[in-house]
SERO-4910 file (N, C-alpha, C, O; in steps of 0.05 Angstrom, whole numbers):
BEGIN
 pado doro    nc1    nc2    nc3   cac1   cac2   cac3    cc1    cc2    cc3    oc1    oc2    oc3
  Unk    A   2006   2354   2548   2001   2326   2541   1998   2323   2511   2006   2301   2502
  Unk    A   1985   2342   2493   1983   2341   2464   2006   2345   2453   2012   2327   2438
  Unk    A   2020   2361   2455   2055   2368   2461   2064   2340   2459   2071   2331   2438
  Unk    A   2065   2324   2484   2081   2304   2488   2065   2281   2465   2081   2267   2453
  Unk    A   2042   2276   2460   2034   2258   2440   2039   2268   2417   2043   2249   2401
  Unk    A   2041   2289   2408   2050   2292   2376   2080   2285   2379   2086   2265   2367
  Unk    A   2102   2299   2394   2117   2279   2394   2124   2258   2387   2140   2251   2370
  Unk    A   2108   2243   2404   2113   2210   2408   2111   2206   2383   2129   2196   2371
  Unk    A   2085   2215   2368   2072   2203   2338   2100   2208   2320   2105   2193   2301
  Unk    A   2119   2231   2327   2131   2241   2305   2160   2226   2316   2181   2238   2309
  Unk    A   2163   2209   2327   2190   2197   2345   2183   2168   2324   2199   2159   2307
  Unk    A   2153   2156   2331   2148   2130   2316   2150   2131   2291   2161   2112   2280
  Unk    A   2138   2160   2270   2143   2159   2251   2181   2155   2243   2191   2139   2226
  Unk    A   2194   2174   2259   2219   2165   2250   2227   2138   2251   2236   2127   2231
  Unk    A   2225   2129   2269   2230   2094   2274   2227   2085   2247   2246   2080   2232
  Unk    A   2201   2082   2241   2193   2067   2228   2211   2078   2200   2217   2057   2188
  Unk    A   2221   2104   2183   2228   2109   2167   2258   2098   2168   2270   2094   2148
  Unk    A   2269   2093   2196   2294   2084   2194   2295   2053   2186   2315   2044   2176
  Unk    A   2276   2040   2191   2268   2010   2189   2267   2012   2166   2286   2001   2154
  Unk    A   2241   2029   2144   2255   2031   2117   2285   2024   2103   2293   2005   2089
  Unk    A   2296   2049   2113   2322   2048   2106   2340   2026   2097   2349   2020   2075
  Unk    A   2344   2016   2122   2349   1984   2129   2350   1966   2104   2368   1954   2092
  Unk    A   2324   1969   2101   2310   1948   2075   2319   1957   2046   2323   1943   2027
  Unk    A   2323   1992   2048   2330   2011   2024   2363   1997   2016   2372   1982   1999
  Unk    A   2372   2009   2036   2411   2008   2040   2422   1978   2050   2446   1972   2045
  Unk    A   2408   1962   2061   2413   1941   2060   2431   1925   2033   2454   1923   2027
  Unk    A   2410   1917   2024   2405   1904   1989   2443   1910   1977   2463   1897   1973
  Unk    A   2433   1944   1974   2451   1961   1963   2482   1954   1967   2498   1950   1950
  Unk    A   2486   1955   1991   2506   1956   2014   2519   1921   2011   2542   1915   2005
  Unk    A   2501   1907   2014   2510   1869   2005   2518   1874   1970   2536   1862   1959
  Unk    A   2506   1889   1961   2504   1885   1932   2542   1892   1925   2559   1883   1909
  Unk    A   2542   1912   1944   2565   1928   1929   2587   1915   1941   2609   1917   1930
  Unk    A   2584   1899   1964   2609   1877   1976   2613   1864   1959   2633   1866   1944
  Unk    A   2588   1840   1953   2592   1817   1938   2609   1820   1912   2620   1800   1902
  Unk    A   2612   1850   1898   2622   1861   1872   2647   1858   1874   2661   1853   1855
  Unk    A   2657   1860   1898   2688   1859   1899   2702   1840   1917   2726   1840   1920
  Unk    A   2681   1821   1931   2691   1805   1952   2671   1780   1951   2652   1778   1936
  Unk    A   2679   1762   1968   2662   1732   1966   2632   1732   1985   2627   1749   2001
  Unk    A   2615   1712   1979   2586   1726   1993   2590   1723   2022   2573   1733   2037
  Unk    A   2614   1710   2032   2615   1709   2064   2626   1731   2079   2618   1736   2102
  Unk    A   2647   1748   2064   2644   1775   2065   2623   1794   2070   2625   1812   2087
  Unk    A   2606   1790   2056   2580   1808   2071   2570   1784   2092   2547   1795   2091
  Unk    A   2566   1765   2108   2554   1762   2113   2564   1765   2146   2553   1768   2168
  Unk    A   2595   1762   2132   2608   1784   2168   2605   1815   2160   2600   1830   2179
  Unk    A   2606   1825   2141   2601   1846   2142   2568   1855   2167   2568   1869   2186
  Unk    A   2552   1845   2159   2522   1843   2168   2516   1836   2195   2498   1847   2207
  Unk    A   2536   1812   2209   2550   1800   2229   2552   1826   2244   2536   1837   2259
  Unk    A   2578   1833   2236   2589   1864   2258   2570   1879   2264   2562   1885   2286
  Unk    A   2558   1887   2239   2537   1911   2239   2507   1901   2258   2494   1917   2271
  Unk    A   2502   1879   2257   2480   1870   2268   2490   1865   2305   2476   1867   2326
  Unk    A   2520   1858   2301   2533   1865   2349   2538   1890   2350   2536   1901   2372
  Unk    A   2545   1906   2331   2550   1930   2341   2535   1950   2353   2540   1965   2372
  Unk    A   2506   1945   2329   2486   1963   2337   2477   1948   2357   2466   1963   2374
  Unk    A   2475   1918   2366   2460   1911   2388   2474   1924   2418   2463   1931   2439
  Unk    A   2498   1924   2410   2521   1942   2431   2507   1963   2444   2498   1963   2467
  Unk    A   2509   1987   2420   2502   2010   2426   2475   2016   2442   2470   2036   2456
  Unk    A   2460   1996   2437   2440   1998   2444   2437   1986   2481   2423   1994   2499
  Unk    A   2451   1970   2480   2463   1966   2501   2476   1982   2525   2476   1974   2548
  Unk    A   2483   1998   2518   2501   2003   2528   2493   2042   2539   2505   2057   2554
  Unk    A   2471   2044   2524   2462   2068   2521   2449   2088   2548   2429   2083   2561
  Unk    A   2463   2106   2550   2455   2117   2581   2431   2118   2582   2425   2120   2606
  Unk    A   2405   2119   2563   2379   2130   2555   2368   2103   2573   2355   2101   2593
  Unk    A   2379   2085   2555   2370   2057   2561   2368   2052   2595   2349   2046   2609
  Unk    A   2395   2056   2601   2399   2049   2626   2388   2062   2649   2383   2050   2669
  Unk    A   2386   2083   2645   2377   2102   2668   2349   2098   2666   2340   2115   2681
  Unk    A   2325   2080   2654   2303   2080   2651   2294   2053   2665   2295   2031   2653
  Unk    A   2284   2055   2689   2271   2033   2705   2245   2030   2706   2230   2048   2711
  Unk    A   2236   2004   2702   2205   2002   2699   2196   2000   2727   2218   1997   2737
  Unk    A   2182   1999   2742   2175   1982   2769   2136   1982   2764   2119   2000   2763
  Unk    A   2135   1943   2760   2109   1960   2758   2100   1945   2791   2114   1935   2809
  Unk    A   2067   1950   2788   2065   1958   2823   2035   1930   2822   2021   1922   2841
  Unk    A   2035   1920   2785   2018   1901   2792   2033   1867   2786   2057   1864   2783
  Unk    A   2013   1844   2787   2028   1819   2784   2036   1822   2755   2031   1846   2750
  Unk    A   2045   1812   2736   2057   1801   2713   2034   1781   2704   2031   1759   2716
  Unk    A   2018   1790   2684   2001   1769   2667   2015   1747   2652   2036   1753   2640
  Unk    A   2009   1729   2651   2020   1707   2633   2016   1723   2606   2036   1728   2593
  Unk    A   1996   1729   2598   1992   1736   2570   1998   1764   2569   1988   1777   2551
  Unk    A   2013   1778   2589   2025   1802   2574   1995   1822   2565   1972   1822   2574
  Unk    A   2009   1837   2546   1998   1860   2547   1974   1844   2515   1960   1859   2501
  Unk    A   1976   1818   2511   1954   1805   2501   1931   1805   2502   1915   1803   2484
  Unk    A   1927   1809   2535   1897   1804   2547   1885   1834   2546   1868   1842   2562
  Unk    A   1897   1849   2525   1874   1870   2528   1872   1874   2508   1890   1874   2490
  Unk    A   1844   1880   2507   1829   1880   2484   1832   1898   2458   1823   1894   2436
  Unk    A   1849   1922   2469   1856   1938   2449   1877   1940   2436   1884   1957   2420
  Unk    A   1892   1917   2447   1923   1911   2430   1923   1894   2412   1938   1891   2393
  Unk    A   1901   1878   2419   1909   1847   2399   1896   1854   2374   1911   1848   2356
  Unk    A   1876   1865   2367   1856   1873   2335   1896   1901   2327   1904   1901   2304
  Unk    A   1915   1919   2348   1932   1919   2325   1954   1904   2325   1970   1906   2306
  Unk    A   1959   1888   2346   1979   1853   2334   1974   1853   2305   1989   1860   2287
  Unk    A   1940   1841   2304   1927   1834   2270   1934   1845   2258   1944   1835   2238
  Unk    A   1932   1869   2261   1940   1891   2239   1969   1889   2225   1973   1884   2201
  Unk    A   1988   1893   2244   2015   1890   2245   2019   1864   2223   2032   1864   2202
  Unk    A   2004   1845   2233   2015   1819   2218   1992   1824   2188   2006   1833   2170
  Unk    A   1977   1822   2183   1967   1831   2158   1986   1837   2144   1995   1822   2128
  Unk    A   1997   1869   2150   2013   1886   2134   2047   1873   2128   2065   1876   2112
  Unk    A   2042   1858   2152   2072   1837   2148   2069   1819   2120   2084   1821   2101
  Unk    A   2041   1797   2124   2030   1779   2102   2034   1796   2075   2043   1784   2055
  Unk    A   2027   1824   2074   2029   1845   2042   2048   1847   2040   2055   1837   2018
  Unk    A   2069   1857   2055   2094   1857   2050   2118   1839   2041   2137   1841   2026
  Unk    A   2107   1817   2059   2123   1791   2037   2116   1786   2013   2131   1781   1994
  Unk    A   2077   1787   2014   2071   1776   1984   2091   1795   1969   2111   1785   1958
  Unk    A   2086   1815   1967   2086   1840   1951   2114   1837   1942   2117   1840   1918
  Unk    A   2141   1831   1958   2168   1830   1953   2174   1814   1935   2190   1819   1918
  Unk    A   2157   1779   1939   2154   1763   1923   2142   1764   1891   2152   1757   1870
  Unk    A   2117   1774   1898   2108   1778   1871   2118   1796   1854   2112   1796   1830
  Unk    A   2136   1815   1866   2146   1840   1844   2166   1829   1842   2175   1839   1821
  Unk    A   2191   1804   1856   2205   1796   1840   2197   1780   1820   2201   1788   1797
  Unk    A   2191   1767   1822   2170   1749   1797   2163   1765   1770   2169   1758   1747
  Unk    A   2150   1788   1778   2136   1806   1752   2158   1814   1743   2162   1806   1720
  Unk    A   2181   1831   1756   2206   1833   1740   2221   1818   1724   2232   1827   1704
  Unk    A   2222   1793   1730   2232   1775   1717   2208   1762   1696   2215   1744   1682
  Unk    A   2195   1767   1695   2173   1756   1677   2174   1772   1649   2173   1764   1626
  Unk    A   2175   1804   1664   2170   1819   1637   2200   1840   1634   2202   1863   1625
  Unk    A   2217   1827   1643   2253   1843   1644   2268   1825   1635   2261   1802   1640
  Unk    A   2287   1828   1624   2312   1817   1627   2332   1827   1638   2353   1815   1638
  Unk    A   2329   1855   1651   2350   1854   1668   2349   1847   1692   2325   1851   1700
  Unk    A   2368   1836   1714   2372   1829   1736   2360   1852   1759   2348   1846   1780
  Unk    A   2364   1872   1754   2365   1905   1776   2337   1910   1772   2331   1931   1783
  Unk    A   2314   1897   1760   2289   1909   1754   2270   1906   1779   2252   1922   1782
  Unk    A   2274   1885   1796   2264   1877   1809   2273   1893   1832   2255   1906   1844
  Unk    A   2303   1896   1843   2313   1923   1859   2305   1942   1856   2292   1951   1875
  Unk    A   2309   1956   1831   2296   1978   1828   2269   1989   1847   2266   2006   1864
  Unk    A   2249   1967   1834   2215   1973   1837   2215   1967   1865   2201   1984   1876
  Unk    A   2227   1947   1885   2231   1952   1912   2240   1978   1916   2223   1995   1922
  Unk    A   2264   1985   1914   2278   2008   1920   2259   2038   1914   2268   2060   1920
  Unk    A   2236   2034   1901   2222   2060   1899   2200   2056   1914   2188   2076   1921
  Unk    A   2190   2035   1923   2173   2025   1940   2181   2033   1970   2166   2040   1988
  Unk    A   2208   2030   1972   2218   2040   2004   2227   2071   2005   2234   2085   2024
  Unk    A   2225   2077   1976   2229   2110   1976   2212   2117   1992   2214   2126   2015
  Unk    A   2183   2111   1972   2158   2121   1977   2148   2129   2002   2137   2149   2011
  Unk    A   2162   2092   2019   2157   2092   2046   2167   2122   2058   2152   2140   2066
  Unk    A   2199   2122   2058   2214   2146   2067   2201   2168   2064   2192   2183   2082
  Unk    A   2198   2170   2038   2186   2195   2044   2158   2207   2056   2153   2230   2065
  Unk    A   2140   2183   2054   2109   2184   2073   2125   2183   2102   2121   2206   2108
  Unk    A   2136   2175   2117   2151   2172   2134   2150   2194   2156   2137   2199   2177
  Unk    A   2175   2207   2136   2184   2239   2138   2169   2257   2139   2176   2275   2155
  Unk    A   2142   2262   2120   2124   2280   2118   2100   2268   2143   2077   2277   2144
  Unk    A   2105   2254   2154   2084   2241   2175   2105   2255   2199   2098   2276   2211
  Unk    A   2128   2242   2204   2138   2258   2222   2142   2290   2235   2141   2299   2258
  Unk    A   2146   2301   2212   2145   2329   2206   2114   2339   2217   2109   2358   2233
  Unk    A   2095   2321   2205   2066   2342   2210   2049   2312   2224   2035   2296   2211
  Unk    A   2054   2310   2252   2043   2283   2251   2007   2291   2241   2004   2305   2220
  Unk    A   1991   2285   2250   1954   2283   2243   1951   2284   2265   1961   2271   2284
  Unk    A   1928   2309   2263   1905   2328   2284   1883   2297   2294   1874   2290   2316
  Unk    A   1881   2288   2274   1842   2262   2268   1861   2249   2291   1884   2252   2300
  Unk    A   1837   2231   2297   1840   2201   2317   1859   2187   2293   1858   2187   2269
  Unk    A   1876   2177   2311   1894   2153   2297   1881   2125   2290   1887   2104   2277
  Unk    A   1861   2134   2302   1842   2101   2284   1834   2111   2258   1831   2093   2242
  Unk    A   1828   2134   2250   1816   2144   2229   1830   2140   2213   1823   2127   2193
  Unk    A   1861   2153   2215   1886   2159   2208   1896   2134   2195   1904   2133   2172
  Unk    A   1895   2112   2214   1902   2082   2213   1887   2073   2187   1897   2070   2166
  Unk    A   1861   2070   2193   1847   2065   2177   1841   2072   2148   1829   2059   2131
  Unk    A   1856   2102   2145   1855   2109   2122   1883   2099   2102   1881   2091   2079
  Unk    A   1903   2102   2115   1928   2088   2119   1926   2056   2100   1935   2049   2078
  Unk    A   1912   2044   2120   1907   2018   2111   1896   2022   2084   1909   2009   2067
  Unk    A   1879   2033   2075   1868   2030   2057   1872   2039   2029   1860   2031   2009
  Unk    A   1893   2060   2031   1919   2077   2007   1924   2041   2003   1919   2029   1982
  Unk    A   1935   2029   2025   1966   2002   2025   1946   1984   2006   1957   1973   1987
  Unk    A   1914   1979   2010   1906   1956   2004   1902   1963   1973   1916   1953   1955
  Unk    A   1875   1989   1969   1877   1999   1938   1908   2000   1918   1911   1996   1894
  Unk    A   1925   2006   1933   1952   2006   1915   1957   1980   1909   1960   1977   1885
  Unk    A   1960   1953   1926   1969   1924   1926   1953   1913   1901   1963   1900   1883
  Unk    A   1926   1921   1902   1914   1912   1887   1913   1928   1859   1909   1917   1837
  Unk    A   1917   1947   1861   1931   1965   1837   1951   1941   1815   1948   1932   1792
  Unk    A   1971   1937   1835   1990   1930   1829   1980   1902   1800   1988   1897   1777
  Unk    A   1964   1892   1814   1944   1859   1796   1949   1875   1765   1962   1865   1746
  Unk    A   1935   1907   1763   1924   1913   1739   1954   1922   1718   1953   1920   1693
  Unk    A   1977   1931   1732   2003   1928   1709   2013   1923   1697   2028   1904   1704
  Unk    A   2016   1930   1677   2024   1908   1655   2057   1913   1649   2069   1893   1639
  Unk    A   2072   1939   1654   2095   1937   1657   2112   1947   1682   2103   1944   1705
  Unk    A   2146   1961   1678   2160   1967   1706   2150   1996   1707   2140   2003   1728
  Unk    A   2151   2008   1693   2146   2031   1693   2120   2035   1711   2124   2037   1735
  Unk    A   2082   2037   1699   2073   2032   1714   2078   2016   1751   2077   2024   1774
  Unk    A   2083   1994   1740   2085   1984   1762   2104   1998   1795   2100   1997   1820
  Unk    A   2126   2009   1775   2140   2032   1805   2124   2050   1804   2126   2060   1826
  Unk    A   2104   2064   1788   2093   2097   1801   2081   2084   1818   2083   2094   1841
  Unk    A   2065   2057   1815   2039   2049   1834   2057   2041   1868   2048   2049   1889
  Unk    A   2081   2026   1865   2094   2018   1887   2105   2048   1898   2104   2053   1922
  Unk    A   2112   2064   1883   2118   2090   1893   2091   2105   1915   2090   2104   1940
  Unk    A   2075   2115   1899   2055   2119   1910   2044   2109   1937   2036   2121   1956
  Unk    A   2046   2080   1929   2034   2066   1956   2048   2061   1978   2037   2061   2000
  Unk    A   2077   2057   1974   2090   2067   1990   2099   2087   2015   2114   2087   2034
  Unk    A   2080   2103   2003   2081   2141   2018   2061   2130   2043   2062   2138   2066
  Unk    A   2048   2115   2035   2029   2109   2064   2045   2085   2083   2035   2083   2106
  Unk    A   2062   2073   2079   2069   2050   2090   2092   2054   2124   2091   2045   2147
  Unk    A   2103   2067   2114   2117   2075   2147   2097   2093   2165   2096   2089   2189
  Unk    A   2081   2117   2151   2060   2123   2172   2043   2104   2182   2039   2105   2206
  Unk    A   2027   2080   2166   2014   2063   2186   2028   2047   2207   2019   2043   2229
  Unk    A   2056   2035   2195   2071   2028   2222   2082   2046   2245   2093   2039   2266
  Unk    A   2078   2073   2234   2077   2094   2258   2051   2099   2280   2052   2102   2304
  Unk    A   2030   2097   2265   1998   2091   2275   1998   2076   2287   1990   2079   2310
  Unk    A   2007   2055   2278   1987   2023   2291   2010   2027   2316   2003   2026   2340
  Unk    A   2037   2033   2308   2058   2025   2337   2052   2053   2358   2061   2050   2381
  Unk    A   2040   2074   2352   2036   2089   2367   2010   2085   2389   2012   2088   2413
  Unk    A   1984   2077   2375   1968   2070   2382   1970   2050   2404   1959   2053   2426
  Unk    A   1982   2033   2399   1992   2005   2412   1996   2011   2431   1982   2005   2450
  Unk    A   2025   2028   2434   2038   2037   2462   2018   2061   2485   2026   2066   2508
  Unk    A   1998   2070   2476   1970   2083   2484   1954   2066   2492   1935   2072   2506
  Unk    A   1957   2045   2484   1929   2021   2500   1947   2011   2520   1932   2010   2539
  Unk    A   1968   2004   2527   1980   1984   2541   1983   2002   2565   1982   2026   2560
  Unk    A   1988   1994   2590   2005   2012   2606   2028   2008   2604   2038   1990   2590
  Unk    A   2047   2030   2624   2072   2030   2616   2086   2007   2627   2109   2009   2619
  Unk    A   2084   1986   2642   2101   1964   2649   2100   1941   2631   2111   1920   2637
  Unk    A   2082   1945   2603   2086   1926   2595   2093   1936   2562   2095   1919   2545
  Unk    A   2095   1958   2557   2100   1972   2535   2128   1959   2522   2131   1963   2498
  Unk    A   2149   1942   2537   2164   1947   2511   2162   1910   2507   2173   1900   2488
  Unk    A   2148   1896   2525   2137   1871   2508   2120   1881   2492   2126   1878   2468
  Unk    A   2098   1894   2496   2076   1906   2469   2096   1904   2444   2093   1890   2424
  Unk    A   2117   1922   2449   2127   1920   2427   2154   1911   2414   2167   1922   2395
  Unk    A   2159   1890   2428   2160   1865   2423   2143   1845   2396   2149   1836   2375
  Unk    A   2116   1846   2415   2099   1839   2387   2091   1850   2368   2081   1840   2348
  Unk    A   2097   1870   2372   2101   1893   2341   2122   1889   2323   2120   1898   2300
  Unk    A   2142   1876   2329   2167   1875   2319   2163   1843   2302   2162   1838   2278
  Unk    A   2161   1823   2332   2158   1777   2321   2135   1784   2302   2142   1775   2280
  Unk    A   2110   1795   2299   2093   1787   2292   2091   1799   2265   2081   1783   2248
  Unk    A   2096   1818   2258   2099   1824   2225   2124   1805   2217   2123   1793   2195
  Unk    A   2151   1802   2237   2169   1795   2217   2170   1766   2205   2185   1756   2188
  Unk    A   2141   1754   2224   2143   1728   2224   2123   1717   2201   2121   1696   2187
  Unk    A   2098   1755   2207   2085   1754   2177   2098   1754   2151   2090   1738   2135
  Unk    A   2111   1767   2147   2134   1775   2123   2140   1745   2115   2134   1737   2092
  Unk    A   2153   1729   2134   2155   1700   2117   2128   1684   2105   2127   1671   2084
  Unk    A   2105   1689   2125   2090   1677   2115   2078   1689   2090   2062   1675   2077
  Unk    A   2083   1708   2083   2067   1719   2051   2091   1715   2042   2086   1718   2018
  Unk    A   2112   1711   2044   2132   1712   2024   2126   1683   2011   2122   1682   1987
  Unk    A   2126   1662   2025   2113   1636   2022   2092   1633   2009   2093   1621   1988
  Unk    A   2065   1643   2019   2041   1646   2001   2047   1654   1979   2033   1641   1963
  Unk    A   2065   1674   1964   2060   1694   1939   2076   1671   1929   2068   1661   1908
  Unk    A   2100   1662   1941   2111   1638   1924   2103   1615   1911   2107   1606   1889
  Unk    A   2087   1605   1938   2056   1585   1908   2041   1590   1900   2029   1571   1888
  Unk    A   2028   1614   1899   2016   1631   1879   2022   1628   1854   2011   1615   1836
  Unk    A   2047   1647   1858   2067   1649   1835   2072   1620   1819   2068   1618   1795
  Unk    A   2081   1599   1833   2083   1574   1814   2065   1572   1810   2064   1570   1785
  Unk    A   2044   1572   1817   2018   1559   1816   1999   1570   1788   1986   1556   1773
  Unk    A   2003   1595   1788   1994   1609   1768   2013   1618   1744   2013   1625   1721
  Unk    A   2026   1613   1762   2056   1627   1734   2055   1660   1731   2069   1672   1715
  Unk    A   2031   1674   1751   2033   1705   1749   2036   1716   1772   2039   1702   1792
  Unk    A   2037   1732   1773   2042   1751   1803   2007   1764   1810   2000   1770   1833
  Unk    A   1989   1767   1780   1965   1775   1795   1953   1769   1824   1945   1784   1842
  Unk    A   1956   1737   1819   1934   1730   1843   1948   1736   1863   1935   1748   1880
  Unk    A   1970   1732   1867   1994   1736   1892   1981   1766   1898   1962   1767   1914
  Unk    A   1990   1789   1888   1978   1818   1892   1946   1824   1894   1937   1847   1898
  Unk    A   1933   1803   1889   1904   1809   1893   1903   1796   1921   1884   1807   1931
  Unk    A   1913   1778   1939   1913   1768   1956   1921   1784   1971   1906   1793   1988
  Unk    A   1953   1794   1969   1955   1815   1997   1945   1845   2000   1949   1861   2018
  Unk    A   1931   1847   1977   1914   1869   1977   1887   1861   2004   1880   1876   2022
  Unk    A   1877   1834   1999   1852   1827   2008   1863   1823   2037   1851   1831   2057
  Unk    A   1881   1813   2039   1891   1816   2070   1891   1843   2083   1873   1847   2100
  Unk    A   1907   1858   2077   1912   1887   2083   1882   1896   2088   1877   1907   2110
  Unk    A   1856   1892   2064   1834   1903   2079   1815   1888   2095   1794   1896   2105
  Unk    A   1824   1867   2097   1819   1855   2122   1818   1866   2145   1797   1866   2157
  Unk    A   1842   1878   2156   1843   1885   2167   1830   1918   2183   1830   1925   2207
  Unk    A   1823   1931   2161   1796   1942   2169   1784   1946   2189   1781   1964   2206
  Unk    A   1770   1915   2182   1746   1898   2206   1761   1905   2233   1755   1922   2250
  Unk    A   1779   1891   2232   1786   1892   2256   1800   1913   2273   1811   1907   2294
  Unk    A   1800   1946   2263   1803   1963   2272   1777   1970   2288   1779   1988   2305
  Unk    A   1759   1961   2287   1734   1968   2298   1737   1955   2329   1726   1966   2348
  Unk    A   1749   1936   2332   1745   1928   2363   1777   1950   2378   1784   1943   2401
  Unk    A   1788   1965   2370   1815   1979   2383   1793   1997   2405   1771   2004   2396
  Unk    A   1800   2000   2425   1786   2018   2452   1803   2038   2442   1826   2039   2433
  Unk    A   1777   2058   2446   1779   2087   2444   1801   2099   2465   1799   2102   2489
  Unk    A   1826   2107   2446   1854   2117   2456   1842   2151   2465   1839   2167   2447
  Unk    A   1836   2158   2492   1834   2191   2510   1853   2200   2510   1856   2222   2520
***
C-alpha cells in the first residue's frame, strides 16, 4: 500500500509538470505561428490540438476499461460535503488567485522597467521552468512526512517568494526569485491533488477532481482581474504581489481543518 501511494504521489507530480508545460510551450508555440501566419492560424492551430487530445483521451483503452459502480445514493453536493475536501478546493483556488495575480503583475513590471517586448515571457518562462523542475524532482523522490506538512511547507516557499517578488527592483532579480519559487509550485498541486483524491472515496474521485481543475482555473481569472486594478490603481505591481502573496498564506489556516489522510 506505501508502494502504491508513493506512486500515486509520483503519477500527480507528473500531471501536474505536464500542465506546466502547457503554459511553458504554449506561449512559445502561438508565438512562433503568429511569425509566419495570421493570428487565426494559431487559433485553429490550438482548435485541433485542444479535439485531438480530447480524442485520445477518449478513446483510451485505460479510460474505458475502468468502471465505477458505486453501491451508495449520489449526494447533491458531491464529494463537497466532506469535510476534508473543501479547506483543499480553498487551497486550490488561493493558488489559482497567485497565479493570475502574479502573471499580471510581472507583465506590468516588465513593461514598466523594459523595453523589450520578450521580458515579460521570459520571467514567466523561468517561473514554469522552476515549476518543471520542482515537479520532476518531487516525482522522482516523492516525501516520506504527512502531505499536510509537505503541503504546508509548499505553500509557504509560494507565499514568501510572491511576496519576495514586492521587494525587486529589476528582471534579473526578479527571475532568480520567480525561478526559485517556482520549484515549489507543481509539487503543491501534486499535494493538494493527491491528498484530495485520499479524502474522497473512489466513486466520487474524478468529480473531486473536477473541482481541482473549475476552481483554480476560475481562480486564475479572478487574480488576473484583481492584479489588474491594482496595477491601474497604483501604477505598480507591488501591491498586486503583496496581495497574492497574502492569499497564498491564507491558506495555511485552512489546512488545519483537512482530516487526517491513514
Amino acid at each position: 500500500m506505501r508502494a502504491l501511494a508513493r506512486l500515486r504521489a509520483s503519477a500527480q507530480a507528473l500531471d501536474a509538470v505536464t500542465f506546466e508545460l502547457v503554459f511553458l510551450l504554449g506561449p512559445a508555440l502561438v508565438s512562433a505561428i503568429v511569425s509566419f501566419a495570421p493570428p487565426g492560424a494559431a487559433l485553429v492551430f490550438v482548435a485541433f490540438v485542444t479535439g485531438a487530445g480530447s480524442l485520445l483521451v477518449a478513446v483510451s483503452p485505460l479510460l474505458s476499461s475502468r468502471t465505477t459502480r458505486s453501491s451508495q445514493r449520489t449526494h447533491p453536493l458531491g464529494p463537497l460535503r466532506l469535510p476534508g475536501f473543501v479547506p483543499l478546493v480553498a487551497t486550490s483556488g488561493a493558488l489559482g488567485i497567485t497565479f493570475g495575480a502574479v502573471t499580471v503583475a510581472v507583465t506590468a513590471f516588465a513593461d514598466r522597467v523594459s523595453a523589450n517586448s520578450e521580458t515579460a515571457g521570459f520571467l514567466l518562462a523561468l517561473w514554469g521552468l522552476g515549476s518543471i523542475i520542482g515537479g520532476g524532482l518531487y516525482a522522482r523522490r516523492p516525501p516520506r512526512r504527512a502531505l499536510q506538512t509537505v503541503l504546508a511547507v509548499l505553500l509557504s516557499l509560494i507565499a514568501v517568494s510572491t511576496l519576495l517578488l514586492a521587494a525587486t527592483s529589476g528582471p534579473i532579480p526578479m527571475g532568480v526569485v520567480l525561478g526559485l519559487g517556482g520549484l515549489a509550485v507543481a509539487p503543491a498541486v501534486a499535494a493538494y491533488t493527491t491528498l484530495a483524491n485520499s479524502a474522497v472515496p473512489a466513486d466520487v474521485r474524478g468529480e473531486a477532481n473536477t473541482w481541482l481543475v473549475a476552481i483554480p482555473a476560475a481562480a486564475q481569472a479572478v487574480g488576473s482581474w484583481i492584479a489588474g486594478v491594482l496595477v491601474a490603481r497604483f501604477h505598480s505591481s507591488q501591491v498586486a504581489f503583496l496581495v497574492a502573496g497574502a492569499v497564498t498564506a491564507t491558506s495555511l489556516v485552512w489546512l488545519r481543518w483537512v482530516d487526517r489522510i491513514r
